[in-house]
C-alpha positions in Angstrom: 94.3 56.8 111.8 97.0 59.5 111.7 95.7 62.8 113.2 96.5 65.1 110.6 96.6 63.3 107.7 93.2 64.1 106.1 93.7 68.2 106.6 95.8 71.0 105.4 97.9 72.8 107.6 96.9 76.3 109.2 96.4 78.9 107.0 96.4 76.7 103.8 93.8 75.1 101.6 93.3 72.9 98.7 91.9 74.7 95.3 89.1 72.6 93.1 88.4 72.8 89.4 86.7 76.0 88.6 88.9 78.0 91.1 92.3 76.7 89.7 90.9 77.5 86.4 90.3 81.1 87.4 93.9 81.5 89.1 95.7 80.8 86.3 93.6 82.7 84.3 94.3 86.1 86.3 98.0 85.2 86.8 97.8 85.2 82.8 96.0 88.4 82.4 98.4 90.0 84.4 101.6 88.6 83.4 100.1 89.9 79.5 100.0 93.3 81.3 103.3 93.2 82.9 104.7 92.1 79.4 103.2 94.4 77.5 105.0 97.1 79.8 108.8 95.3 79.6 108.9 93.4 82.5 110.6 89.9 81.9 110.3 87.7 84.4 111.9 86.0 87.0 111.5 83.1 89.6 113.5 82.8 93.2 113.6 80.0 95.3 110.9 79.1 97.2 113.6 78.0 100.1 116.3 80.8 101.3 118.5 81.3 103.7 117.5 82.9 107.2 120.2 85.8 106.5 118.7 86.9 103.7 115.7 88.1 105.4 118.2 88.8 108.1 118.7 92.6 107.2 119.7 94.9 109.2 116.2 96.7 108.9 114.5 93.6 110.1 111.5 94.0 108.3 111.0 90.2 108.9 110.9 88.7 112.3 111.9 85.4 113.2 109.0 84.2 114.6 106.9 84.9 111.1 108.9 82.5 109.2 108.8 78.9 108.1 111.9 77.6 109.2 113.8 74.3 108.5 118.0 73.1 108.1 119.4 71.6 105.0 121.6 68.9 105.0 124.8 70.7 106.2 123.0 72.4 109.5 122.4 76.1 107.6 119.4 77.6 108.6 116.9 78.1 106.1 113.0 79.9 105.4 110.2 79.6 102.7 110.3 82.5 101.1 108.1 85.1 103.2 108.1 87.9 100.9 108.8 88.0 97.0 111.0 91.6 96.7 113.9 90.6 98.9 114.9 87.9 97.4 114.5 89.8 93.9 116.8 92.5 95.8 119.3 89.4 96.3 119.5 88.7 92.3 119.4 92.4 91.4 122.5 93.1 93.5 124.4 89.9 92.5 123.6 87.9 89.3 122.4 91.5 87.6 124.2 94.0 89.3 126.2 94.1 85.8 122.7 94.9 84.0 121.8 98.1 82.2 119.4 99.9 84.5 116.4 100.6 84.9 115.4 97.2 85.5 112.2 95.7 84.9 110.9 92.4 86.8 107.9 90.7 87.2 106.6 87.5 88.9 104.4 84.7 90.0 105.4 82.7 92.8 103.8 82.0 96.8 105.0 83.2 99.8 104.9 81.7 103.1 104.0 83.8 106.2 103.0 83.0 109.5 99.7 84.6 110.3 98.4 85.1 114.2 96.3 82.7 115.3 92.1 83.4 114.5 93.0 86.0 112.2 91.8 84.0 108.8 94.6 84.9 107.2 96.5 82.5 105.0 100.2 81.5 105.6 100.3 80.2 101.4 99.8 83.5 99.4 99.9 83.4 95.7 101.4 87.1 94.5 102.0 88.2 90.5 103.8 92.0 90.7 106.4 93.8 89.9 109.7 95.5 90.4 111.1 99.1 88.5 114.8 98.7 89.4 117.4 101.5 89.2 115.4 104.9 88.8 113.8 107.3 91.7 112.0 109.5 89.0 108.6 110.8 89.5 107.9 108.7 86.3 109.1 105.6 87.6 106.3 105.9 90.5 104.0 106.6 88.5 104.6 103.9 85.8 104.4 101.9 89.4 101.1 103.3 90.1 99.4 103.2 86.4 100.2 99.3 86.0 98.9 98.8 89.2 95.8 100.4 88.4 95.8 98.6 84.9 95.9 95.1 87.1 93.2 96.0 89.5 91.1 96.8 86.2 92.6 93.4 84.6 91.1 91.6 87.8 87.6 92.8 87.0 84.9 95.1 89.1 85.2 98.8 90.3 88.9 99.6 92.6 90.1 101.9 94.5 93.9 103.0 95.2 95.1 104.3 98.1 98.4 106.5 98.2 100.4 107.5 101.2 104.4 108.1 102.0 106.3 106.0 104.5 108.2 109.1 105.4 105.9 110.6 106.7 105.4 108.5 109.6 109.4 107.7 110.2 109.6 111.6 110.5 106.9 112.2 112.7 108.7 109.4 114.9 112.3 110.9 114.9 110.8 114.2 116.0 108.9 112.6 118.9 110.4 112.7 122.3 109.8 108.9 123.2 112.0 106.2 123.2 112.5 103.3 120.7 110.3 100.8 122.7 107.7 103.2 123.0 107.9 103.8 119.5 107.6 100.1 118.3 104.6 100.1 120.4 103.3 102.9 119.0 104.1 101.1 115.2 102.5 98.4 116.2 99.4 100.7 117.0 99.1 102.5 114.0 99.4 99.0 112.0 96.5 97.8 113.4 94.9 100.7 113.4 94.2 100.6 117.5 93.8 104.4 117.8 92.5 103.8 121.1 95.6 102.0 122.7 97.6 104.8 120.4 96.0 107.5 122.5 97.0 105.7 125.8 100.5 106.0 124.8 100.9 109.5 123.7 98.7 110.5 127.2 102.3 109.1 128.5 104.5 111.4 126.6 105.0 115.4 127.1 102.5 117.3 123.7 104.9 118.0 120.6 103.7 118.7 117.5 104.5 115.1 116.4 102.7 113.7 119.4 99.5 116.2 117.5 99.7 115.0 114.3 99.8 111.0 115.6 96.7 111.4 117.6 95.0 113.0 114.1 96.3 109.7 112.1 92.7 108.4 111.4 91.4 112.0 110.2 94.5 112.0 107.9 92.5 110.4 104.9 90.1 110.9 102.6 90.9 113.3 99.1 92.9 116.3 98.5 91.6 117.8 102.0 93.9 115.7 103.5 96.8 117.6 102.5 95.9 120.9 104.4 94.9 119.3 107.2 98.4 117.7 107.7 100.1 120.9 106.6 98.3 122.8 109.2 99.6 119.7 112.0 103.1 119.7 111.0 104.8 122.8 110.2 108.5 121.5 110.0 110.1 121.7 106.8 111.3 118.1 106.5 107.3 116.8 106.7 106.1 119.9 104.3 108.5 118.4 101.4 107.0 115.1 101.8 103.3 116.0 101.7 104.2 118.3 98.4 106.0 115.6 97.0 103.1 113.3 97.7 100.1 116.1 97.0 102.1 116.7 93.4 102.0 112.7 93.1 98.2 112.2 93.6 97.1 115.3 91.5 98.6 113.2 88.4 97.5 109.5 89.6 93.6 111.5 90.1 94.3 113.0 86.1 94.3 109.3 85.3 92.7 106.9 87.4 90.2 109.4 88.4 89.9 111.8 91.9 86.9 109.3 93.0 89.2 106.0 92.9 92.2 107.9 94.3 92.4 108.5 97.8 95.2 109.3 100.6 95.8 107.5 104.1 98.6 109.2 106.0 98.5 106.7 108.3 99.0 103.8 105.9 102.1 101.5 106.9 103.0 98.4 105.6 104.3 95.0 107.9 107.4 95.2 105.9 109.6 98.1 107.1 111.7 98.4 104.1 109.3 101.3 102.2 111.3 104.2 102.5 108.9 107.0 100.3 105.5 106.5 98.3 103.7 103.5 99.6 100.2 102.3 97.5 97.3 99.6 98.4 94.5 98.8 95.9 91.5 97.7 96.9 88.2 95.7 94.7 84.6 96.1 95.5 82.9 93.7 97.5 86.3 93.0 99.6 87.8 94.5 102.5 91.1 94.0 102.9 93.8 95.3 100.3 94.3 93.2 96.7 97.5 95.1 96.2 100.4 96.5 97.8 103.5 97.6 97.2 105.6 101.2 97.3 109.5 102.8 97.0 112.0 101.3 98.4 115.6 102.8 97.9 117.7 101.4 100.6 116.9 97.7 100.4 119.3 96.8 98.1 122.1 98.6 99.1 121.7 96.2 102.8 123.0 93.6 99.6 126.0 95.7 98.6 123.9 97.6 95.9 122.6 100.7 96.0 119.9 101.7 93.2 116.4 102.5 94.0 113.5 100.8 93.0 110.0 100.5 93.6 107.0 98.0 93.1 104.2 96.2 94.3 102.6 92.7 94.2 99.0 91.8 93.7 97.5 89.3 96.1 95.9 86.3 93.3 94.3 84.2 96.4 92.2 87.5 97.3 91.2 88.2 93.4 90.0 84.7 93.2 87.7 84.8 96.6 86.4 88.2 95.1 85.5 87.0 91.9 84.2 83.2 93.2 81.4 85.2 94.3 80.5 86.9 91.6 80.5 83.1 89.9 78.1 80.6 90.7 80.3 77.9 92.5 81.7 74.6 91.1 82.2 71.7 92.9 81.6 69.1 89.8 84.9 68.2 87.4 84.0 70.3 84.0 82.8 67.9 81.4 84.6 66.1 78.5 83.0 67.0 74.8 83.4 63.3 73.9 84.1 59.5 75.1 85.7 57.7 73.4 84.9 53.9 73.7 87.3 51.2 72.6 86.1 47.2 72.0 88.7 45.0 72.2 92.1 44.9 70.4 90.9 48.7 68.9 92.6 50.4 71.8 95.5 52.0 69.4 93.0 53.4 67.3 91.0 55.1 70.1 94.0 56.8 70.8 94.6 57.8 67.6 90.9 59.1 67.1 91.2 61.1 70.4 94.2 62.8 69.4 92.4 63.8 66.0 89.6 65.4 68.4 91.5 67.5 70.8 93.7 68.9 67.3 90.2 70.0 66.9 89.7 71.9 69.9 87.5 69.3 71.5 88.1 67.6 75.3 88.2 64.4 74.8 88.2 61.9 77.4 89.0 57.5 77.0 86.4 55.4 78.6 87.8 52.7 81.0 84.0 50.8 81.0 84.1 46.9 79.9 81.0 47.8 78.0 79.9 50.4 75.4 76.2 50.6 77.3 78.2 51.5 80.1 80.2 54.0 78.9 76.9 55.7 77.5 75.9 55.3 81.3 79.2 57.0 82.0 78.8 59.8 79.9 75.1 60.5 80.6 76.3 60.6 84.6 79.2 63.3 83.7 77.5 65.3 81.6 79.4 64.5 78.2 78.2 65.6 74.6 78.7 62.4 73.2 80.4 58.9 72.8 82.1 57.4 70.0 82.9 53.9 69.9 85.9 52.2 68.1 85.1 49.0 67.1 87.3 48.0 64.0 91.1 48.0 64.2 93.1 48.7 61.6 94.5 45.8 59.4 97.7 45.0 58.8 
């Protein structure tokens, strides 16, 4: 026996029945919701070359990625993130199109996860991208649809807003250098305020050094903002927490001040976000369901500068959240009727199970010798009823 050829593959899994049922009926929900709102979709290639995630802000490293060659030696990845490559299209095949821009999707992405961190490396994603505008409006169109999907994907949710400037400024203005600083990234992503502290014990006390060590007391509701005004007193980080105060005062008129809350510490493992950055959450699950922010400078590392903004909805974390709020299936779902067939009536079978399901019925062919069997059959799996065929046509 081959050793791995009765399992899946790290960080993948098979999906039964009931739960493939459920995924394709959020993606449709949310697809109707993204249509409603304009956004036409589009589908990328699940294999793409290594330069394309290859930018010069790296927000992808190497060792992340699925890679393989195609025939000619190029270097190749499955597709790690679904906004690059839309970035790709927007700035070549509709770089010519009338902005704004309005995309939506449903595809996987392929992502290495650390070892023992449950994570999967196969993540189904429906979102969205607002190409073209850096309006107030467009963030919040952003924001509202993203609140209308969290809604679409059923219990109570929470959204979470911060500004990915905020942290890029604190880190030009502190006096370390850029090693210390990606460890100090890496910190905050994980949220290891202990190791954090460590590091700024090592550097001399500036007001951004401050402000870091206060990252976890940065969240919570519209307190927040005078606690980080009274941190930071530069000019640069006062026009980015008004900008983001004025933000969340309209997301809180309608999503509501109790679903609404602000994390300046909130980063993202891509590094492309370059303003307001969201997560959405669902009860009963604690990671984030959704994700997504501005980004203005991606495209123009493709020869194409617009902004744009977005975020993507994670469809293998709405399922597990709503699974358990279902009783599980393990059992195919049953047929309405079987249809029997004696011998030489086999074209009329078919012809009476097509009838059926114009009906609206399931109907399934029994493949039994015997019509006592296929009543056996059907009595094992559940189904309505059987109908046998047992006259052929003439002529």
């Amino acid at each position: 026996m081959n050793k791995y050829d009765r399992i899946t593959p790290e960080g993948t899994r098979d999906s039964l029945f009931a739960e493939c049922t459920l995924r394709r009926d959020i993606e449709s929900r949310l697809h109707g919701l993204f249509a409603a709102r304009g956004y036409s979709e589009i589908i990328t290639p699940t294999l793409e070359f290594f330069d394309v995630f290859s930018r010069k802000a790296q927000p992808f490293p190497q060792e992340q990625m699925y890679k393989l060659t195609d025939a000619k030696g190029r270097l190749l990845v499955l597709r790690p993130d679904n906004t690059v490559p839309i970035a790709r299209v927007c700035a070549t095949r509709l770089r010519d199109a009338a902005l704004p821009l309005r995309l939506c999707y449903n595809q996987n992405i392929h992502v290495i996860s650390p070892s023992l961190k449950g994570r999967d490396d196969e993540i189904s994603q429906s979102g969205i991208e607002l190409i073209g505008s850096d309006s107030r409006m467009a963030d919040l169109e952003v924001i509202a649809a993203a609140a209308d999907a969290l809604k679409a994907c059923g219990g109570e949710y929470a959204l979470e807003l911060g500004n990915a400037a905020f942290f890029r400024t604190l880190m030009a203005e502190l006096p370390a250098s850029d090693a210390v600083k990606e460890q100090l990234r890496d910190c905050i992503e994980t949220k290891n305020y202990p190791a954090l502290n460590d590091l700024l014990d090592t550097l001399p006390e500036s007001e951004a050094a401050s402000a870091l060590r206060m990252l976890p007391r940065l969240y919570g509701g519209e307190e927040v903002f005078a606690k980080a005004s009274a941190l930071c007193k530069s000019s640069e980080i006062a026009a980015i927490l008004d900008d983001l105060h004025a933000l969340w005062q309209s997301v809180s008129q309608f999503a509501g001040k109790e679903r609404v809350r602000v994390d300046l510490g909130m980063m993202h493992r891509t590094d492309y976000y370059t303003g307001m950055i969201l997560r959405g959450y669902l009860s009963g699950y604690g990671e984030e369901i959704l994700s997504g922010g501005r980004y203005d400078k991606l495209l123009a590392e493709f020869g194409y500068d617009v902004p744009a903004t977005g975020f993507a909805v994670n469809i293998d974390a709405v399922v597990k959240v709503l699974s358990r709020q279902q009783a599980p299936q393990t059992a195919l779902p049953a047929s309405n009727v079987l249809i029997w067939a004696a011998k030489g009536c086999e074209a009329e079978a078919v012809e009476a199970a097509r009838n059926l399901r114009e009906k609206g019925l399931v109907v399934e062919h029994s493949l039994s010798e015997t019509l006592d069997e296929a009543r056996t059959y059907a009595a094992a799996h559940g189904i309505d009823s059987v109908l046998p065929i047992e006259q052929a046509k003439e002529g």
